[in-house]
C-alpha positions in Angstrom: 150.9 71.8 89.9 152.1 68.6 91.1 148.9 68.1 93.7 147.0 68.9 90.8 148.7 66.6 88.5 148.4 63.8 91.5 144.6 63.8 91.5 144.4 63.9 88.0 146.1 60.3 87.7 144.0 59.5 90.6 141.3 59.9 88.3 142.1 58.3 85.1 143.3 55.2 87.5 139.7 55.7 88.9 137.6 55.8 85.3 140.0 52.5 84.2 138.6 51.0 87.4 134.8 51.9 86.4 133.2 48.9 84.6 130.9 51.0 82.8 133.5 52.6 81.2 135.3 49.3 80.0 131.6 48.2 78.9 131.7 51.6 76.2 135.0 50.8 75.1 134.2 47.2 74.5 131.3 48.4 72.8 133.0 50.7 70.5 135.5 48.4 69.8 133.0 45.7 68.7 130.5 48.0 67.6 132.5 50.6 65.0 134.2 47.6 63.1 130.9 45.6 62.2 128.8 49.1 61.0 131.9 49.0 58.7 131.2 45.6 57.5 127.1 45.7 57.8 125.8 48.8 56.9 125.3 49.2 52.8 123.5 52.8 52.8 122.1 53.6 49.3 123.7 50.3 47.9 126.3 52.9 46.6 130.5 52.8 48.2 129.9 56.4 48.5 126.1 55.9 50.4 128.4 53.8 52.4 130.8 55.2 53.4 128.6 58.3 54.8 126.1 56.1 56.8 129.1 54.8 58.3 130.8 57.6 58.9 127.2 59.2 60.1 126.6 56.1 62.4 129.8 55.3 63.3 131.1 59.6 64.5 127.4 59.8 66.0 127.6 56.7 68.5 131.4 57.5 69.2 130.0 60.8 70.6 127.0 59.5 72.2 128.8 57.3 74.5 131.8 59.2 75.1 129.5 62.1 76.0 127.6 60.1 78.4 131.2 58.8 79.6 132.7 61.7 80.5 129.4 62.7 82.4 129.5 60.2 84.4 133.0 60.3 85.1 133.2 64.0 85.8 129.9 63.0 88.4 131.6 60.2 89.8 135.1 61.1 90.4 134.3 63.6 93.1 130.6 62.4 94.5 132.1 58.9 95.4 135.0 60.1 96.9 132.6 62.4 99.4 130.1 59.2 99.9 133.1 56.9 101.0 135.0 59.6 103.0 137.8 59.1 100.9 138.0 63.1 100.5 138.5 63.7 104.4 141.7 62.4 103.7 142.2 64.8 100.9 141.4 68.4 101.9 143.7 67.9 105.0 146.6 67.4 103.1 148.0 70.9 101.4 145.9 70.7 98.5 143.1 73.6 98.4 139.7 72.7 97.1 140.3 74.1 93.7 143.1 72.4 92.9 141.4 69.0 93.9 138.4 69.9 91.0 141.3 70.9 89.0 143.2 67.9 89.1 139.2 66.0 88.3 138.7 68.1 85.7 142.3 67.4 84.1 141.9 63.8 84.1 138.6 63.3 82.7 140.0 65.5 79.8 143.2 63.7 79.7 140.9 60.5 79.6 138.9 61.5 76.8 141.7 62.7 74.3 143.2 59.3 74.5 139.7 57.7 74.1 138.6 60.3 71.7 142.1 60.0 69.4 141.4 55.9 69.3 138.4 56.0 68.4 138.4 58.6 65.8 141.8 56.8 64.5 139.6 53.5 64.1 136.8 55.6 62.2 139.4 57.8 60.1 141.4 54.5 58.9 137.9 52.4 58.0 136.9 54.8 55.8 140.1 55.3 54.0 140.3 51.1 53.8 136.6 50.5 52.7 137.7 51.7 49.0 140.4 49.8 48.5 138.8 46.0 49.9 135.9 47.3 47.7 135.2 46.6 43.6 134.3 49.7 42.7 134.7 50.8 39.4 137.2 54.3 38.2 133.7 56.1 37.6 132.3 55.4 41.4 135.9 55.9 43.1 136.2 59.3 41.2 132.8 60.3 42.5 133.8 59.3 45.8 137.0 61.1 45.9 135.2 64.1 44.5 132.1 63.7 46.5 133.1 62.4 50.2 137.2 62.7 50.3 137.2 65.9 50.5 136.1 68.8 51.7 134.3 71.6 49.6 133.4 74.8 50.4 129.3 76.2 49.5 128.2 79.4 48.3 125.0 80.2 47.7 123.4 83.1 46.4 123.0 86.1 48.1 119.5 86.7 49.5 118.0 89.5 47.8 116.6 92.4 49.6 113.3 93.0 49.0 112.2 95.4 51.2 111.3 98.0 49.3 109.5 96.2 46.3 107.2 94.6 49.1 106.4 98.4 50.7 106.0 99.8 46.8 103.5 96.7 46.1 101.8 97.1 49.1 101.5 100.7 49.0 99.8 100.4 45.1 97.3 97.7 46.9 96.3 100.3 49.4 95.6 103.1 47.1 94.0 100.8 45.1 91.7 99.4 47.4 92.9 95.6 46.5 94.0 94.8 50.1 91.6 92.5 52.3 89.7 94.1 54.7 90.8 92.6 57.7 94.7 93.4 56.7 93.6 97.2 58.1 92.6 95.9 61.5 95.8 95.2 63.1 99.6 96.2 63.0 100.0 92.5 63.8 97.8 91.4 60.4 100.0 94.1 58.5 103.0 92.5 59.2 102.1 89.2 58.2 100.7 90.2 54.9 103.8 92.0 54.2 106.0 88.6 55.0 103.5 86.8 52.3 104.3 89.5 49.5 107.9 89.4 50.8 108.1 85.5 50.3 106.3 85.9 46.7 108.2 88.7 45.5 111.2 86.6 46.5 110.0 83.1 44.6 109.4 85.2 41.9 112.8 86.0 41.6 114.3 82.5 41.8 111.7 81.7 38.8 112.0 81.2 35.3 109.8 81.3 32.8 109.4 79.5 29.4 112.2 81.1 27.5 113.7 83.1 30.3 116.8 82.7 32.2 118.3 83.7 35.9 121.3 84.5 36.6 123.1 84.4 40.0 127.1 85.9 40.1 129.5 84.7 42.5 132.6 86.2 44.2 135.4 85.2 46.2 135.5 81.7 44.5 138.8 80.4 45.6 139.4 76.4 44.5 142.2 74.8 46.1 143.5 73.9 43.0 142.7 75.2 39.6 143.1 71.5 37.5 140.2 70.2 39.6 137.1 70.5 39.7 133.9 72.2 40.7 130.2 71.9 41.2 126.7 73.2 40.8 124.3 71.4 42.6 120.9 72.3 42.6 117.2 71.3 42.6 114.1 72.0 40.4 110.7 72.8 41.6 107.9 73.4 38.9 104.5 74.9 38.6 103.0 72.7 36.7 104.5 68.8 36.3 105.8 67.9 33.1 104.0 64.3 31.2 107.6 62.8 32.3 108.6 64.9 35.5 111.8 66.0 33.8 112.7 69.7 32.5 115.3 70.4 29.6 117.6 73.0 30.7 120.7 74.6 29.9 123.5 76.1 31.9 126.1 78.7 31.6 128.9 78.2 33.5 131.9 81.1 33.7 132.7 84.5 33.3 129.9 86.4 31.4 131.6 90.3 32.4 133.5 90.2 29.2 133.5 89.6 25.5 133.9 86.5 24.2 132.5 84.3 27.0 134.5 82.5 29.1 132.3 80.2 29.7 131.0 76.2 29.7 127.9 75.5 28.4 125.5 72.2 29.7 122.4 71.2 28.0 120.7 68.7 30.3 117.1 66.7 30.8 116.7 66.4 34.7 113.8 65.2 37.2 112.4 67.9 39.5 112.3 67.7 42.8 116.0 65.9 42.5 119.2 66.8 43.5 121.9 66.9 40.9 125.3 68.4 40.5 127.3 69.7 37.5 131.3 69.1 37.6 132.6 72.1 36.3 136.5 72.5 35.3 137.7 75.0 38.0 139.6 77.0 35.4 135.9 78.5 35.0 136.3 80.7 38.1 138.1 84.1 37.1 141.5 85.1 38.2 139.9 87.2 40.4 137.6 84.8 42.3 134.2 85.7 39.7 131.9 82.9 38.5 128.3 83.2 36.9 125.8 80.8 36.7 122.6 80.7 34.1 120.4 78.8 33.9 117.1 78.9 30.8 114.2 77.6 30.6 114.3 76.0 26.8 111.5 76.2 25.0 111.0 72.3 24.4 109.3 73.4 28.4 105.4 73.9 29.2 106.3 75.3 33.1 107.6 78.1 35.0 111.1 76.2 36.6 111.5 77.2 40.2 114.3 77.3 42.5 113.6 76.2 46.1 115.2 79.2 48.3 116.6 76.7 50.9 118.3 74.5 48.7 117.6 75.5 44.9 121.3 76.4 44.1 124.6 76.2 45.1 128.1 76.1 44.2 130.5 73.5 45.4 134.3 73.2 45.4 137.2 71.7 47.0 138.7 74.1 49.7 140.6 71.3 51.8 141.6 68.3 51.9 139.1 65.2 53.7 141.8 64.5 56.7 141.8 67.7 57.3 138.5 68.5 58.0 138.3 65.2 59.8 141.1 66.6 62.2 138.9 69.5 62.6 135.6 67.3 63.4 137.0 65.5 66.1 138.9 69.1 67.9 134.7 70.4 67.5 133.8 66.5 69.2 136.3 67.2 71.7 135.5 70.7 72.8 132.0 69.6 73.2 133.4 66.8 75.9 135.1 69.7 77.8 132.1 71.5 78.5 130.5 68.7 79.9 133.4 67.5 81.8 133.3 71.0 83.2 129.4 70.5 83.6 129.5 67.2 85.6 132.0 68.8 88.0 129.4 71.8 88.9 127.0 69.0 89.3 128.8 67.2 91.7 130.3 70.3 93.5 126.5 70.4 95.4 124.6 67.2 94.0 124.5 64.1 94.8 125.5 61.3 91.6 121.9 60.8 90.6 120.8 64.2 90.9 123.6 65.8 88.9 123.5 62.5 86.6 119.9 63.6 85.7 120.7 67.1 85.8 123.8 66.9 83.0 121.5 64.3 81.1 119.1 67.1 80.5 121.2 70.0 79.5 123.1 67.3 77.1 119.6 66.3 75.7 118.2 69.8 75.8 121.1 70.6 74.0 121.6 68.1 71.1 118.0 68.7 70.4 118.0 72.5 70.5 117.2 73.3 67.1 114.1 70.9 67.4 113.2 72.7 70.7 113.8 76.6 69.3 111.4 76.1 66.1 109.0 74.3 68.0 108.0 77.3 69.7 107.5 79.1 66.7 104.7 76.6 65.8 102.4 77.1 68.5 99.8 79.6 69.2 100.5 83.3 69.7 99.9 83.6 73.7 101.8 80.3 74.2 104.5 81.7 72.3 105.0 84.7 74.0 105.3 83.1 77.4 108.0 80.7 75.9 110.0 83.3 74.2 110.5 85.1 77.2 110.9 82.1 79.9 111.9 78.6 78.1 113.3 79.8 74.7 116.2 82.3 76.6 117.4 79.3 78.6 117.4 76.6 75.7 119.4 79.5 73.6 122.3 79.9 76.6 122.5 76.3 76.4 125.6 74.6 74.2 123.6 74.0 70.7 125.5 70.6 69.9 123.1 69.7 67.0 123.7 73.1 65.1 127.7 72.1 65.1 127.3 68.3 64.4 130.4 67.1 63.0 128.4 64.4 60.7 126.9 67.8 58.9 130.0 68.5 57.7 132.1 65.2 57.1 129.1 63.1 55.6 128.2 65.7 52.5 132.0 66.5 52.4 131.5 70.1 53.6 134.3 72.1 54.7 134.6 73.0 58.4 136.8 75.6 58.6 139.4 76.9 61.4 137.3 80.4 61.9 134.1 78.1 62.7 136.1 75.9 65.0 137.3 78.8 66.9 134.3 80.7 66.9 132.5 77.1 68.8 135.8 77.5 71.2 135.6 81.1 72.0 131.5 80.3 72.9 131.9 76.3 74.2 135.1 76.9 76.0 136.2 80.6 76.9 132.4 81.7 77.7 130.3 78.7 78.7 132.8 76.0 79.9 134.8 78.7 81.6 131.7 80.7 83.7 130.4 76.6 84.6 134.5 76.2 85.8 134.0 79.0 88.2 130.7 78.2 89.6 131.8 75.0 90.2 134.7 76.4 92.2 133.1 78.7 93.7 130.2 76.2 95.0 132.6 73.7 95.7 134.6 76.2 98.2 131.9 77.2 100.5 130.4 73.6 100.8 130.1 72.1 103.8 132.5 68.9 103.8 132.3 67.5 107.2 130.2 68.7 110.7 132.4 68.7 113.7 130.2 67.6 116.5 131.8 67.8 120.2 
């Protein structure tokens, strides 16, 4: 332990020494301060504070990503380029206690990096407010909107399955399916996912004078005084003279008679989002909550709810510095793996090879989700050669983008401890651990030194 704990110093004494790494922390610390000052967002304190929160986590993680790559590279290539490591493996130190001690220090490194720099982001935001004129009515919002973190529910997806086979079967016997739907198993299917995603729409509709209903449970608020919300988003079939759509809305427990319930009447523009602060009391003791909405007569359209993002409910499960806390752990497990990955570089690379080589797998990776429904765009043949070559690869790589920590803190959505460990368990015990061991293992059996008589 104490070799390993030697090289380790070694190596933060090392990245000190680097001057690209004092040119990122110079540019943090210049950069993070005047995004607080500059950026404006929507012109509103809240808008603000989540572009610079946004910004501001993003480009913290950028560069200390690309930090600890380089580091991780450097730390081991240099000292094989300038000989330094003959010195090295002939004192009692074995090989993977040397990578250990690397590894140790460029982790080391980045929590004191990491816990700066979040510290400067955490206490901006929590200052902005107060230097700020904002009226009771905008710092409410904000505290109810961005300083805090709420958990979302959204409404079970309804199966369908058999409603799409009965329809289709009645279109057969009929006669009333297009010919070319018979042709193919392949032309079967796909009509089936078009009477699937109708028969679905249909039931997140509402006509003139109906209503929909949608029951929650399991609604735990963190405290029963507060608040919570329904945010949601109105498509139409046919555009009002105004593009707005009376409504109103049931909010409670509807199991029981009389109603406990809280009733909205509201005039709202479609294709907008808006949310409706509910008094948490309207949850049930044992965690049940209905929402209803109808369609009001005073209407001339069928009022749709978009299945992605038509309706959900919102309320506060944890507190903001919390689920910061937690944001920063999911930054700093992310730098782990790639401190792990630039080691395995440089275990059998040279510094611009396995600079290149961890610059992809970081890119590949931040851009994953981009990369996965890309290939469900193009053509069939194409995208049945990438499903079983390219696609497999991009999916064993670490998906940063689906984990972004700005996806929770900027729409105040709660990140919670099962998630974070779920990330750990496939980041850290699985991937960063399996890259550990190659590295080792490559490392090992590589040829340090010829001995030439």
């Amino acid at each position: 332990m104490h070799s390993i704990w030697a090289v380790a110093k070694n190596t933060i004494k090392q990245a000190v020494r680097m001057k690209i790494a004092a040119v990122f922390i110079i540019l943090l610390l210049i950069l993070l301060p005047l995004m607080a000052v500059s950026m404006t967002g929507d012109g509103t304190l809240k808008g603000r504070l989540q572009t610079f929160i946004s910004y501001g986590l993003s480009l913290t993680t950028f560069l200390l990503c690309f930090l600890t790559i380089i580091i991780s590279i450097y730390s081991l290539t240099s000292d094989i380029d300038q000989r330094q490591i003959y010195t090295v493996i002939t004192k009692p130190i074995r090989r993977y206690q040397l990578l250990l001690g690397k590894l140790l220090g460029v982790i080391l490194l980045d929590v004191g990096l990491l816990a700066l720099f979040s510290a400067i982001i955490y206490a901006t935001a929590i200052y902005i407010p107060k230097f700020s004129e904002a009226s009771d009515t905008e710092l409410t919002k904000l505290n109810n909107e961005f300083f805090t973190a709420r958990a979302s529910i959204i409404p079970p997806k309804t199966d369908v399955s058999q409603e799409v086979d009965d329809t289709y079967k009645k279109l057969e016997d009929s006669g009333q399916l297009p010919p070319d739907v018979l042709d193919s198993k392949l032309a079967r299917d796909s009509y089936k996912k078009g009477l699937a995603k109708r028969i679905e729409l249909s039931k997140r509709a509402a006509s003139v004078g109906h209503e929909l209903v949608w029951e929650f449970k399991n609604v735990k608020p963190l405290d029963p005084n507060q608040s919570l919300f329904v945010r949601f988003k109105y498509d139409v079939s046919l555009n009002p003279p105004d593009s707005q759509v009376y409504s109103r809305w049931v909010v409670g427990d509807i199991r029981q008679m009389p109603f406990e319930i809280y009733t909205f009447d509201r005039k709202d523009f479609i294709r907008t989002f808006y949310e409706i602060e509910v008094p948490a009391d309207a949850v049930a003791d044992d965690g049940y909550l209905a929402v209803a909405f109808l369609n009001v007569p005073l209407n001339n359209t069928v009022v749709i709810f978009p299945p992605e993002d038509g309706l959900e409910v919102l309320y506060k499960a944890d507190t903001f510095t919390a689920n910061f806390i937690r944001a920063v752990l999911l930054i700093f497990l992310r730098l782990i793996f790639l401190a792990c990955l630039g080691t395995l570089a440089a275990s059998f690379l040279s510094f611009p090879a396995a600079l290149l080589f961890c610059l992809v797998v970081f890119l590949t990776g931040t851009i994953s989700g981009f990369c996965l429904e890309s290939f469900d765009l193009m053509g069939e043949n194409l995208s049945r050669f990438y499903s079983y070559t390219v696609r497999p690869i991009v999916q064993l790589l670490p998906q940063f983008d689906k984990f972004s920590p700005t996806k929770f803190l900027v729409p105040a959505r709660l990140l919670n401890w099962s998630l974070l460990a779920k990330v750990a368990v496939s980041l850290i015990c699985i991937k960063a651990i399996l890259v550990g061991l190659l590295a080792f293992l490559i490392f090992n059996f590589r040829e340090i030194a010829k001995v030439v008589i």
